[in-house]
NULUMVEX-594032 format. One record per residue (C-alpha): residue number from 0; residue in one letter; chain; x, y, z. Coordinates in steps of 0.05 Angstrom, whole numbers. Each point is the difference from the previous one (the first is absolute). Layout:
num:NUM, residuo:A, cadena:A, X:X, Y:Y, Z:Z
...
// end
This chain:
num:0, residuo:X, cadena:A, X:-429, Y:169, Z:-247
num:1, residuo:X, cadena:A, X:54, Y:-27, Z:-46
num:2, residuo:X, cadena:A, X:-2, Y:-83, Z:-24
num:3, residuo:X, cadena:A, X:60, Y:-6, Z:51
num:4, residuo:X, cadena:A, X:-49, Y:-33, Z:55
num:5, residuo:X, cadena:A, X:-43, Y:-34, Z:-50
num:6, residuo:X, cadena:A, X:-72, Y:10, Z:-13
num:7, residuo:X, cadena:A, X:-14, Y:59, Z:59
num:8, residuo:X, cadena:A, X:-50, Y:53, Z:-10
num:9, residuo:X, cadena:A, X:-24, Y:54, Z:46
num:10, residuo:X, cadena:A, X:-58, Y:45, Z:-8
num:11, residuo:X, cadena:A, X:-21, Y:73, Z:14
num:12, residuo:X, cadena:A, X:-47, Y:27, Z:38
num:13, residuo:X, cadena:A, X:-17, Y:72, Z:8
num:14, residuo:X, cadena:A, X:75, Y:36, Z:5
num:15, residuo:X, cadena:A, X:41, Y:-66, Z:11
num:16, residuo:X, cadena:A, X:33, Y:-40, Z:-39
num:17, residuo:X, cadena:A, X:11, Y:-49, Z:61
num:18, residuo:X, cadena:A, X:-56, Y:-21, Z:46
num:19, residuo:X, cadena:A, X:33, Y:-11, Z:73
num:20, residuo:X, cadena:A, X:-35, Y:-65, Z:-1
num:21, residuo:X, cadena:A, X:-17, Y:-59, Z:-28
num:22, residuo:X, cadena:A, X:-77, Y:-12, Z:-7
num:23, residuo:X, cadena:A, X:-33, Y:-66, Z:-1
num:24, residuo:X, cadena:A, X:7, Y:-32, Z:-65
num:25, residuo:X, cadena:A, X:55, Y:41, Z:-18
num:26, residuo:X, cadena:A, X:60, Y:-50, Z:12
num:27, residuo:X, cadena:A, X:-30, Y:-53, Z:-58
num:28, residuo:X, cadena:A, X:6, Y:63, Z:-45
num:29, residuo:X, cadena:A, X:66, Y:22, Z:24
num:30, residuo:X, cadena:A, X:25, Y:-77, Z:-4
num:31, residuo:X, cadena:A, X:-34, Y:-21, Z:-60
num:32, residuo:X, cadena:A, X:65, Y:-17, Z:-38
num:33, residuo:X, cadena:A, X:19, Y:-53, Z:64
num:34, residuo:X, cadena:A, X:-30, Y:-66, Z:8
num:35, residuo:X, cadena:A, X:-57, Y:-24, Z:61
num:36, residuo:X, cadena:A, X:39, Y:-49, Z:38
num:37, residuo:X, cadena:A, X:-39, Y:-22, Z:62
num:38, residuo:X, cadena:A, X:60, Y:6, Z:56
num:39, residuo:X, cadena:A, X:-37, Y:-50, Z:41
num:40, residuo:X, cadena:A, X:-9, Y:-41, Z:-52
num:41, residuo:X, cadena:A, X:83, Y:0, Z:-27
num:42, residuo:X, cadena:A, X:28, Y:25, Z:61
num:43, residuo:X, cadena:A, X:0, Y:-25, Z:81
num:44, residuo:X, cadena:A, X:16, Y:55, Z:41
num:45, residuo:X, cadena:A, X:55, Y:-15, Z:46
num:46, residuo:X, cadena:A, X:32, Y:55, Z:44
num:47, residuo:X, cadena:A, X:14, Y:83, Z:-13
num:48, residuo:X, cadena:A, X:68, Y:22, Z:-16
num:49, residuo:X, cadena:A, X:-9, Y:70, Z:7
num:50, residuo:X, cadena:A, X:-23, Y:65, Z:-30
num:51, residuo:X, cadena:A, X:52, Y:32, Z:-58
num:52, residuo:X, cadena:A, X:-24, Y:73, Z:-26
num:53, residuo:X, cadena:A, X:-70, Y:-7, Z:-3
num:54, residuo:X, cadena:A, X:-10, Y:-67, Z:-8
num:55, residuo:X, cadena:A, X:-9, Y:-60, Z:42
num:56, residuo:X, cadena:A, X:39, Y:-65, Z:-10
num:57, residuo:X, cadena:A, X:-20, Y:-69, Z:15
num:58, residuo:X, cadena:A, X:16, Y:-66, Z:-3
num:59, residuo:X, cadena:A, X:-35, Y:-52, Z:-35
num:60, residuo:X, cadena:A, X:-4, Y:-69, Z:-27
num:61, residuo:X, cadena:A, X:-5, Y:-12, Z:-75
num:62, residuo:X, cadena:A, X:-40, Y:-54, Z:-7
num:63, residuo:X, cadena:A, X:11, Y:-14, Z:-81
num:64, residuo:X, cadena:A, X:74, Y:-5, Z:12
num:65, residuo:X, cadena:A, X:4, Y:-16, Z:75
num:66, residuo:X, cadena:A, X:52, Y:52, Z:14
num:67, residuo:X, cadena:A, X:-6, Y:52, Z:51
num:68, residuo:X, cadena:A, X:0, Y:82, Z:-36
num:69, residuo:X, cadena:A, X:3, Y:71, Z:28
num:70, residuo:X, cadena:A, X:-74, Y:25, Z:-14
num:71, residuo:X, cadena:A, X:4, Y:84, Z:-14
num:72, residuo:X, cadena:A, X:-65, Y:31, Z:11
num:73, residuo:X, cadena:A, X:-36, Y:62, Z:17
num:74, residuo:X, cadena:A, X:-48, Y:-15, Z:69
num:75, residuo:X, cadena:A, X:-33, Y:62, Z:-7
num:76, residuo:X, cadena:A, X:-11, Y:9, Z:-64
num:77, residuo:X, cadena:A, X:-76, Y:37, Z:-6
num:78, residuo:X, cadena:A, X:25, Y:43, Z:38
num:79, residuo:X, cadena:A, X:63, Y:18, Z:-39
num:80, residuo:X, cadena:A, X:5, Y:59, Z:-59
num:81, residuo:X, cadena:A, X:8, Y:-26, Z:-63
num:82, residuo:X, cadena:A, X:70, Y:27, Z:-6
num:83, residuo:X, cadena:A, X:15, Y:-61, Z:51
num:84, residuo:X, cadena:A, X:-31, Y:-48, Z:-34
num:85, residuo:X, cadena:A, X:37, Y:22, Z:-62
num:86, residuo:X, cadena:A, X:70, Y:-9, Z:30
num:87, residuo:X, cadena:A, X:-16, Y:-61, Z:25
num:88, residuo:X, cadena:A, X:-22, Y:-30, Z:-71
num:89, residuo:X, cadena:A, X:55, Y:42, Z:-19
num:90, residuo:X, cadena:A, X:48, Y:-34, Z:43
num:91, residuo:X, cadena:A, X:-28, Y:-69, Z:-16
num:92, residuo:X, cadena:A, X:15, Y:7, Z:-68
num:93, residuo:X, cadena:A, X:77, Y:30, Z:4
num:94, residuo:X, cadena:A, X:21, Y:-54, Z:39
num:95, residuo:X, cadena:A, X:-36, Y:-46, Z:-42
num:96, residuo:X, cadena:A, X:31, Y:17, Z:-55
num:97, residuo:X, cadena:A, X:88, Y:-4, Z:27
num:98, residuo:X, cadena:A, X:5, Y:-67, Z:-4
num:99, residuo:X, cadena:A, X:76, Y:-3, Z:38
num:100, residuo:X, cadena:A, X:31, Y:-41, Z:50
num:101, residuo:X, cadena:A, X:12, Y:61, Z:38
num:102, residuo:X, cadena:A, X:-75, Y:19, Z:4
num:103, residuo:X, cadena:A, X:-56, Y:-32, Z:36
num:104, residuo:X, cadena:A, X:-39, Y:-31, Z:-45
num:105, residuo:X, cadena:A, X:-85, Y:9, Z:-12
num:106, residuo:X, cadena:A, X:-38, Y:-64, Z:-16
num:107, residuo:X, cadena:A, X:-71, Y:26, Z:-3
num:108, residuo:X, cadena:A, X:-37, Y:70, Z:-2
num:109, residuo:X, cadena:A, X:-74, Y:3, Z:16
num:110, residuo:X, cadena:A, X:-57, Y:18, Z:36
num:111, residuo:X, cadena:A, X:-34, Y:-45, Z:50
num:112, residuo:X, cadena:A, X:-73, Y:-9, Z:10
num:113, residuo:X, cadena:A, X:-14, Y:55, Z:47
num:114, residuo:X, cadena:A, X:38, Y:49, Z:-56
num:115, residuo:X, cadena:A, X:63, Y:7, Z:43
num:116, residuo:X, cadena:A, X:61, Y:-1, Z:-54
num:117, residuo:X, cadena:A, X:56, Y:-46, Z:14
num:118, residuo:X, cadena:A, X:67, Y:-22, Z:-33
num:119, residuo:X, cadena:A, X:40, Y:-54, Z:30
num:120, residuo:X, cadena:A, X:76, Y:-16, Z:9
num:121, residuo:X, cadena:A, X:54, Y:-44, Z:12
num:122, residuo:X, cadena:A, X:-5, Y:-7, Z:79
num:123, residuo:X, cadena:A, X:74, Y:21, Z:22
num:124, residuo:X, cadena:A, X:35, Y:-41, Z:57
num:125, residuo:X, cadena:A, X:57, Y:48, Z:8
num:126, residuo:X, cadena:A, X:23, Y:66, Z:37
num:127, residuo:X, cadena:A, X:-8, Y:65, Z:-13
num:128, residuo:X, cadena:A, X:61, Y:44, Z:-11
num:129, residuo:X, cadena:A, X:-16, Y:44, Z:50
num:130, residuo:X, cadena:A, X:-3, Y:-51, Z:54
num:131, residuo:X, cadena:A, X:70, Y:-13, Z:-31
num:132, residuo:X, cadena:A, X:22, Y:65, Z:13
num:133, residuo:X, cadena:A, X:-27, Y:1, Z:71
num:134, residuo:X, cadena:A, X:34, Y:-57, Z:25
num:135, residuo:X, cadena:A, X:66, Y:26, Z:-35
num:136, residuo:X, cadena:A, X:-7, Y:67, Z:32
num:137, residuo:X, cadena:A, X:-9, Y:-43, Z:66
num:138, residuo:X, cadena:A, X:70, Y:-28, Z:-11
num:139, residuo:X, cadena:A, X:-34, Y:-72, Z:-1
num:140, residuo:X, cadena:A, X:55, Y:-47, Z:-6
num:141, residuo:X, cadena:A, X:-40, Y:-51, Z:-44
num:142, residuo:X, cadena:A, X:-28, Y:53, Z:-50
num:143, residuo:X, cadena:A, X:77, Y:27, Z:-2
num:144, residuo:X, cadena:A, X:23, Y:-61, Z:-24
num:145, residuo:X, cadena:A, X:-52, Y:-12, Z:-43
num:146, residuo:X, cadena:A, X:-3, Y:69, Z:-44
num:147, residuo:X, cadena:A, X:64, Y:30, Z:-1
num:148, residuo:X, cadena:A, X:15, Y:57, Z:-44
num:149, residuo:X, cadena:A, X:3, Y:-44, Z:-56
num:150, residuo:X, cadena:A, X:-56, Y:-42, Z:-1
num:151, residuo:X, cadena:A, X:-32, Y:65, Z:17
num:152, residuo:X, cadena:A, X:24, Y:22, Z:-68
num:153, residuo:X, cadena:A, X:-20, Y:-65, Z:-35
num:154, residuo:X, cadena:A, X:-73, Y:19, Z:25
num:155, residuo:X, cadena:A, X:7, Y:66, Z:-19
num:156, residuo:X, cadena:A, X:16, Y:-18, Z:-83
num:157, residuo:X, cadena:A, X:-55, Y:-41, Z:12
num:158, residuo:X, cadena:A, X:-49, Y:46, Z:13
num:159, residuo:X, cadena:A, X:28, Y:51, Z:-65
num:160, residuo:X, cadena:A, X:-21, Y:-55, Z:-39
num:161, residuo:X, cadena:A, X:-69, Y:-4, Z:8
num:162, residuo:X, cadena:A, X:0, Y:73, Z:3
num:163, residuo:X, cadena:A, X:38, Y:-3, Z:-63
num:164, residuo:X, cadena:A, X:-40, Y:-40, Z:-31
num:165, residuo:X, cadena:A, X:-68, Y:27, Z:20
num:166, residuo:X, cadena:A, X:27, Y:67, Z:-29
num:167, residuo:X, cadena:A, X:18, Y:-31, Z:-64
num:168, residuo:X, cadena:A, X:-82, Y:-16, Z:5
num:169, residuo:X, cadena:A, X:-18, Y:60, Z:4
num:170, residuo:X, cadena:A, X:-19, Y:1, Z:77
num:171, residuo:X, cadena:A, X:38, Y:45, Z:55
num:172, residuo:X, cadena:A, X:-8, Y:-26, Z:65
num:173, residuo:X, cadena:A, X:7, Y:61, Z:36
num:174, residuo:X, cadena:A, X:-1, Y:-29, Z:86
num:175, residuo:X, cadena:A, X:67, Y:-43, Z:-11
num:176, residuo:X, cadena:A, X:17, Y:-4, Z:85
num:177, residuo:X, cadena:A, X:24, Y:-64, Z:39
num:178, residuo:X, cadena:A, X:-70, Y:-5, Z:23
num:179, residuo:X, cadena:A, X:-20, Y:-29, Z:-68
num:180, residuo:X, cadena:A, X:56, Y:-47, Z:-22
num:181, residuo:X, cadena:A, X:-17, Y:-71, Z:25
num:182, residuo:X, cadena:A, X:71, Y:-45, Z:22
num:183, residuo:X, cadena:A, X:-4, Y:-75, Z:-14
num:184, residuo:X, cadena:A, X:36, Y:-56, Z:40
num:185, residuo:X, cadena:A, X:33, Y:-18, Z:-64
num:186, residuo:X, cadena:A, X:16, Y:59, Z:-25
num:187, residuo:X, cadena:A, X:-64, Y:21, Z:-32
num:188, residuo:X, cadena:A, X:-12, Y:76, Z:-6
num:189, residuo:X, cadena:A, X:-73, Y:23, Z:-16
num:190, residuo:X, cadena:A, X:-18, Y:74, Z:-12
num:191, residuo:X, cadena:A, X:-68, Y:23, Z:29
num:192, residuo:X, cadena:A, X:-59, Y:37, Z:6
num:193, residuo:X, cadena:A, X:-13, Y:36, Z:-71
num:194, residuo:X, cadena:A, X:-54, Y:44, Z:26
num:195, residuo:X, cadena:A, X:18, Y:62, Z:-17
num:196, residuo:X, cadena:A, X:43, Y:-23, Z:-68
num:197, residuo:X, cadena:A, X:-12, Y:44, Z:-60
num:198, residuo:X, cadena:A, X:7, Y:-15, Z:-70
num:199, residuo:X, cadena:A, X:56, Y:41, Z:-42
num:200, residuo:X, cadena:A, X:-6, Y:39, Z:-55
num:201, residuo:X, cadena:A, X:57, Y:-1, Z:-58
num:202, residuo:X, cadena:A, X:41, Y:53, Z:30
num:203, residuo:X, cadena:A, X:-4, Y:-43, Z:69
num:204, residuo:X, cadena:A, X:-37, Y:42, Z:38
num:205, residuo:X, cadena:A, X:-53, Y:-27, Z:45
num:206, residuo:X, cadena:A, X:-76, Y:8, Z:-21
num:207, residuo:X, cadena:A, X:-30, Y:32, Z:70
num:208, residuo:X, cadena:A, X:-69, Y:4, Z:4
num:209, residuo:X, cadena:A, X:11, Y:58, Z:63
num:210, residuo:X, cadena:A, X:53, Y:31, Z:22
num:211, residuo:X, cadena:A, X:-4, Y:-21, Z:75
num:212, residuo:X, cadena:A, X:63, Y:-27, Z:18
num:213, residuo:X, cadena:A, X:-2, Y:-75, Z:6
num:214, residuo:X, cadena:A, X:62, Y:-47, Z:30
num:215, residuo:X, cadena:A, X:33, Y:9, Z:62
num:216, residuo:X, cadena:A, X:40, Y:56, Z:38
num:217, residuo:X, cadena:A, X:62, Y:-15, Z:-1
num:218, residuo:X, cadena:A, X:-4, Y:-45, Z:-69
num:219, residuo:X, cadena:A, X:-45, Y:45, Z:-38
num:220, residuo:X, cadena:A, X:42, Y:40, Z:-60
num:221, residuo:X, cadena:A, X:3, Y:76, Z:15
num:222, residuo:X, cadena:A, X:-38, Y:19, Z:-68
num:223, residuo:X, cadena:A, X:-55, Y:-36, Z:18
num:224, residuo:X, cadena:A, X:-14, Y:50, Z:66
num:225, residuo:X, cadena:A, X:-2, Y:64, Z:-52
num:226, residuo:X, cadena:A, X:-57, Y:5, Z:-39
num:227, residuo:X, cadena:A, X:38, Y:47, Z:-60
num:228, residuo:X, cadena:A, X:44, Y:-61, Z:-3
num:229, residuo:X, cadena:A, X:-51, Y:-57, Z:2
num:230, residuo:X, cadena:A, X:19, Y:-6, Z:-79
num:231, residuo:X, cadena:A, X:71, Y:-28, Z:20
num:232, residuo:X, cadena:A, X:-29, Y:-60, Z:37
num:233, residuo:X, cadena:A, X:16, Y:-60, Z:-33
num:234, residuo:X, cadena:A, X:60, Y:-46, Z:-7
num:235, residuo:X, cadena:A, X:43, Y:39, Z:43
num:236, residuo:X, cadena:A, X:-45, Y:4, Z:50
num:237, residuo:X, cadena:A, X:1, Y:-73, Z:9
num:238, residuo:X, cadena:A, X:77, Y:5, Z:0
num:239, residuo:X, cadena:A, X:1, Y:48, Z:52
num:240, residuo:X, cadena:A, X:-39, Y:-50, Z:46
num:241, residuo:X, cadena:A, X:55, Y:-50, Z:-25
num:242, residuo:X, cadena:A, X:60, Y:43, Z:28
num:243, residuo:X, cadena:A, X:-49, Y:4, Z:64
num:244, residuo:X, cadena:A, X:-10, Y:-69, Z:6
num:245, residuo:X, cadena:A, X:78, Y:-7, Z:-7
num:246, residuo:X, cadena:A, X:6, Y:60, Z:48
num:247, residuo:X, cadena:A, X:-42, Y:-45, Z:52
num:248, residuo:X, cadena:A, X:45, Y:-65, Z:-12
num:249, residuo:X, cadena:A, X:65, Y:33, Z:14
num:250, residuo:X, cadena:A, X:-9, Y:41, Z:49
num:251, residuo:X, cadena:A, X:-56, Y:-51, Z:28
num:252, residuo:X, cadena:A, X:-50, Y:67, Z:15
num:253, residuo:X, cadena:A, X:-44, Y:30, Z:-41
num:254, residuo:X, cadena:A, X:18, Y:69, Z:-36
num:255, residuo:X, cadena:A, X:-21, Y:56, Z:48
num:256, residuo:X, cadena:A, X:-8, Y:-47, Z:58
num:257, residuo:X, cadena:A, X:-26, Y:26, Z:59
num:258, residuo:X, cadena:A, X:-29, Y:62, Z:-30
num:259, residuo:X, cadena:A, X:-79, Y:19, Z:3
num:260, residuo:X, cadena:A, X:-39, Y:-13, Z:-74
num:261, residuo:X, cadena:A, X:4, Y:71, Z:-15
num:262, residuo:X, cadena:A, X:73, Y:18, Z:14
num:263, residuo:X, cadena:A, X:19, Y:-67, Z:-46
num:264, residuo:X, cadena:A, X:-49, Y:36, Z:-59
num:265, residuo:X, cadena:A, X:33, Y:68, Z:18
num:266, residuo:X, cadena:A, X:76, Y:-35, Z:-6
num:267, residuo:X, cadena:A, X:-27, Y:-47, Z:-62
num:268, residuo:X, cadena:A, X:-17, Y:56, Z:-40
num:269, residuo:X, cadena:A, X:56, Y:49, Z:21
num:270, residuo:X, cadena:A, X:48, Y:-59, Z:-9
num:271, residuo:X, cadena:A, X:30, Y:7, Z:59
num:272, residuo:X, cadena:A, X:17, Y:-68, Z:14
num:273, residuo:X, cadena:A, X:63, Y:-29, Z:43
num:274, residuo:X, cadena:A, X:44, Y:-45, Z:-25
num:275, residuo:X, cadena:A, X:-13, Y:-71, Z:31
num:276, residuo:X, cadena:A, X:76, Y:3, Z:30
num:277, residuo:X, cadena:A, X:-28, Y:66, Z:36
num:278, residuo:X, cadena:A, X:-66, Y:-39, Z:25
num:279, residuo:X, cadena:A, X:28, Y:-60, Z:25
num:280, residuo:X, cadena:A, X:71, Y:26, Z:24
num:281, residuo:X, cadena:A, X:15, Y:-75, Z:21
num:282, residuo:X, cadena:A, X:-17, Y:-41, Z:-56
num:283, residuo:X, cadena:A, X:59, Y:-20, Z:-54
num:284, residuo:X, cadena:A, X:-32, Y:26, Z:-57
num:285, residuo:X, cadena:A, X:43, Y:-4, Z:-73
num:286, residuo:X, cadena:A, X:14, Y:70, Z:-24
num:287, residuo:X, cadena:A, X:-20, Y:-22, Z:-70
num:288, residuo:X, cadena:A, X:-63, Y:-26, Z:14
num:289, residuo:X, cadena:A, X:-13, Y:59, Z:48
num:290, residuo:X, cadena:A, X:17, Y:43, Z:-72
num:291, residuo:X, cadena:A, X:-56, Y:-42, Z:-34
num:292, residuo:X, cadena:A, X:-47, Y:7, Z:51
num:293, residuo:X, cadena:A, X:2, Y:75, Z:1
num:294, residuo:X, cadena:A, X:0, Y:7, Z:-77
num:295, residuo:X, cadena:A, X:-63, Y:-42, Z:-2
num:296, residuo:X, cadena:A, X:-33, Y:43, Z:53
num:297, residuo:X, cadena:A, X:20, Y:60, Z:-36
num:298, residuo:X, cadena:A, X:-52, Y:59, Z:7
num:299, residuo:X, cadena:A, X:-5, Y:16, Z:-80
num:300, residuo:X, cadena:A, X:-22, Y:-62, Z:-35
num:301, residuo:X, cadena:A, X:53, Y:20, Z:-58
num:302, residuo:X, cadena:A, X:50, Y:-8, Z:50
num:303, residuo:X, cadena:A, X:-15, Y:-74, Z:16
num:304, residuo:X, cadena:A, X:18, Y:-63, Z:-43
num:305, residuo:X, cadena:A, X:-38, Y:5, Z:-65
num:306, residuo:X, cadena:A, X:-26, Y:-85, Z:5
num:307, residuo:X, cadena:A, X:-4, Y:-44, Z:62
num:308, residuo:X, cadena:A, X:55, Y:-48, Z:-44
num:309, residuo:X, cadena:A, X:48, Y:58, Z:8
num:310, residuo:X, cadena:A, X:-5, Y:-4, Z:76
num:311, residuo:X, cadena:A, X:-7, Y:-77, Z:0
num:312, residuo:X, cadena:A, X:60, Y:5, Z:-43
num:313, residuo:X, cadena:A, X:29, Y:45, Z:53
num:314, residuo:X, cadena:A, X:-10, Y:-55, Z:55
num:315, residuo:X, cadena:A, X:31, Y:-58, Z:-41
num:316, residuo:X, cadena:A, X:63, Y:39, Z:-14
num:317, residuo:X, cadena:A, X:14, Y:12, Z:77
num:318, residuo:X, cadena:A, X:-14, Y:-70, Z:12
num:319, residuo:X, cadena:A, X:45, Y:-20, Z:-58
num:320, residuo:X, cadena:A, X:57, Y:36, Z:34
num:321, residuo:X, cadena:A, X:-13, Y:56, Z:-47
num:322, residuo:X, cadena:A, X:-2, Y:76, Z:10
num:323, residuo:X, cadena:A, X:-73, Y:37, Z:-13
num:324, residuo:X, cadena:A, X:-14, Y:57, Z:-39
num:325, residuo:X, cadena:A, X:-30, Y:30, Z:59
num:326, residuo:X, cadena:A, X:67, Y:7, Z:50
num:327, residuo:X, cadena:A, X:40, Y:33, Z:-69
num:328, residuo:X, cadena:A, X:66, Y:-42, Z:28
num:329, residuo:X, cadena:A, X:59, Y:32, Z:-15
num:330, residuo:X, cadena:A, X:64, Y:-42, Z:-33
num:331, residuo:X, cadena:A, X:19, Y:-35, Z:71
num:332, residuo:X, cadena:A, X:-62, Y:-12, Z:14
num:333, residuo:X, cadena:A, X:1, Y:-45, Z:-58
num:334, residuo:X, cadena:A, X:64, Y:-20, Z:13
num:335, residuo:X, cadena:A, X:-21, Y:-26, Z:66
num:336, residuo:X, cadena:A, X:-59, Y:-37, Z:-18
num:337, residuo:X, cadena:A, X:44, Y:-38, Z:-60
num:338, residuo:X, cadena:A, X:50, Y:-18, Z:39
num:339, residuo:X, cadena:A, X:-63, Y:-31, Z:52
num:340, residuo:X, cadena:A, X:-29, Y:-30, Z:-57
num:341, residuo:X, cadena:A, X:67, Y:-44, Z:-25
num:342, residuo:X, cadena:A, X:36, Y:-4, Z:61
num:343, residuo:X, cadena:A, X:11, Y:-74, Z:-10
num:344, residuo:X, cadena:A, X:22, Y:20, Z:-66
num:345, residuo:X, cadena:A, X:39, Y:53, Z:27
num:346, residuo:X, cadena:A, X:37, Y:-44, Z:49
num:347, residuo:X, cadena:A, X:18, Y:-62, Z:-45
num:348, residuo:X, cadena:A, X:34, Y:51, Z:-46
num:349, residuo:X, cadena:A, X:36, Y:32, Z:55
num:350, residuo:X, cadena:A, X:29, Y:-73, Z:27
num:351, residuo:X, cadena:A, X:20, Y:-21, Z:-63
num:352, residuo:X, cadena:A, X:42, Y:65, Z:-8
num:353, residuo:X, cadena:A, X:27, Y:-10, Z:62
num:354, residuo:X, cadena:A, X:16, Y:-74, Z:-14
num:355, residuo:X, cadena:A, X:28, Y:27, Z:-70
num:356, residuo:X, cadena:A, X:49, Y:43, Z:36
num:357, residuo:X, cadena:A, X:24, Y:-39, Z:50
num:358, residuo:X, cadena:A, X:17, Y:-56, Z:-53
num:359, residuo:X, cadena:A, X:40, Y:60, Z:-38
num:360, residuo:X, cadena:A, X:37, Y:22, Z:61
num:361, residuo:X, cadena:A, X:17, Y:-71, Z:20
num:362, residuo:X, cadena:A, X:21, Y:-10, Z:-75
num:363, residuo:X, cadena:A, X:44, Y:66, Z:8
num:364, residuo:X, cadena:A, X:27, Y:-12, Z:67
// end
């Protein structure tokens, strides 16, 4: 095991280098890098939020600060392989360590006095993205109004940033989806769930432990379903679940909606993906941003933006009135989206020509 989770070891017996569980005693060895804090001492238990992956989330009451936190923990933990117990330290840690206003943030790792390992978060008030999506889908009028296209694009740079940054750390993501990106009332934007996160080598490719395909249908990057190209998965992985997530907030559907788990990996990895204009027939969808989208979700890594700043950069420019990269906009193309951007411009020195030659031909008449 590498120093990525911390302190782990694992031990071999007979043929395996992984027991398929954890043996009594085991999980102060396995933990012995992470502090005993007593949950019922710290912590009041106050509802369940829900299950995410493999672990269980509650919600508690800090009593040194007061505040209420998301509790992460692993219910059945004896009876868990160590490989398990190893993400979750794993995950503990990675998330830990991007401090960014676009990531939830840890505030303590441990083990409680049973043994059960635990991190804790900031408890989040706000939506999920995918809820989001729903209710757009629905055609409700006050999710409409709320997130149209471009606030949908505001989130959207959001999100590149703490995917930006956590590359710039070192850590890939890897399950980017609308499922895990958290919506604020005040505009707050939180990127979730790090569980199955990898660190990155220099060459930004992702360290995988196994080559089982992790992520989800629909999201997960094509190279990551081949095992002969499980050395590609990396940065442009996570960008490839960026173009999907962007996929998923234009045409308000997921890519490959509708379709069983195994024809979405069949049409991931043959890259036989329809344009979101072709999904959703009746939603106005940009054609430049529909250009980004599929170059993002391109099927050969080297085919996809080279840094998740070129396809935030991609983003601002269409916001900025600006043609992308992406849509290759020929000259009146550009002509068009000038003359949108300095209309006003435009139009005052069009009057005052106008002005100019009425005053000549009244001084000619």
């Amino acid at each position: 095991m590498s120093n990525d989770t911390g302190q782990l070891k694992t031990r071999v017996i007979g043929d395996a280098a992984e027991p398929p569980l954890l043996e009594n005693g085991d999980e102060a060895r396995l933990f012995e890098s992470l502090p005993v804090k007593p949950r019922g001492g710290r912590y009041k238990f106050i509802r369940s939020i829900g299950f995410g992956g493999m672990k269980a989330v509650l919600l508690v009451e800090d009593r040194d600060t007061g505040r209420e936190v998301a509790m992460a923990m692993l219910p059945d933990f004896r009876d868990r392989p160590h490989r398990d117990l190893e993400r979750f330290a794993g995950e503990a840690r990675i998330t830990a360590m991007l401090e960014h206003p676009n990531i939830v943030p840890v505030h303590d790792i441990g083990i409680d006095a049973s043994g059960a390992p635990y991190f804790t978060m900031k408890f989040l008030r706000g939506v999920m993205l995918e809820k989001v999506v729903r209710q757009l889908r629905s055609g409700d009028a006050d999710t409409l109004a709320r997130y149209p296209l471009f606030r949908r694009l505001q989130i959207f740079l959001r999100v590149c940033n703490a995917i930006n940054f956590a590359h710039s750390h070192g850590v890939c993501h890897l399950d980017i989806k609308p499922a895990n990106i958290n919506i604020g009332d005040y505009g707050e934007v939180v990127v979730l769930d790090w569980g199955v996160a990898r660190m990155l080598d220099e060459a930004g490719r992702a360290k995988l432990d196994d080559l089982r395909p992790k992520g989800t249908p629909g999201y997960i990057a094509p190279e990551y379903l081949n095992p002969a190209s499980a050395d590609q998965v990396g940065i442009r992985s996570d960008i490839y679940s960026l173009g999907g997530l962007l996929y998923t907030l234009l045409a308000l559907q997921a890519p490959f909606a509708g379709l069983s788990v195994e024809s979405i990996l069949r049409r991931t990895a043959a890259g036989a993906l329809p344009r979101p204009s072709v999904a959703a027939p009746g939603r106005d969808i940009p054609a430049s941003l529909e250009a980004v989208c599929m170059k993002a979700m391109a099927r050969k890594p080297a085919s996809r933006y080279s840094s998740v700043q070129e396809l935030r950069d991609e983003i601002t420019a269409y916001l900025a009135g600006f043609s992308t990269q992406a849509e290759h906009a020929g000259p009146f193309r550009r002509v068009a989206l000038f003359t949108a951007r300095h209309w006003m411009t435009l139009l005052l020195v069009a009057a005052l020509l106008l002005i100019a030659a009425l005053v000549w031909a009244l001084l000619n008449a």
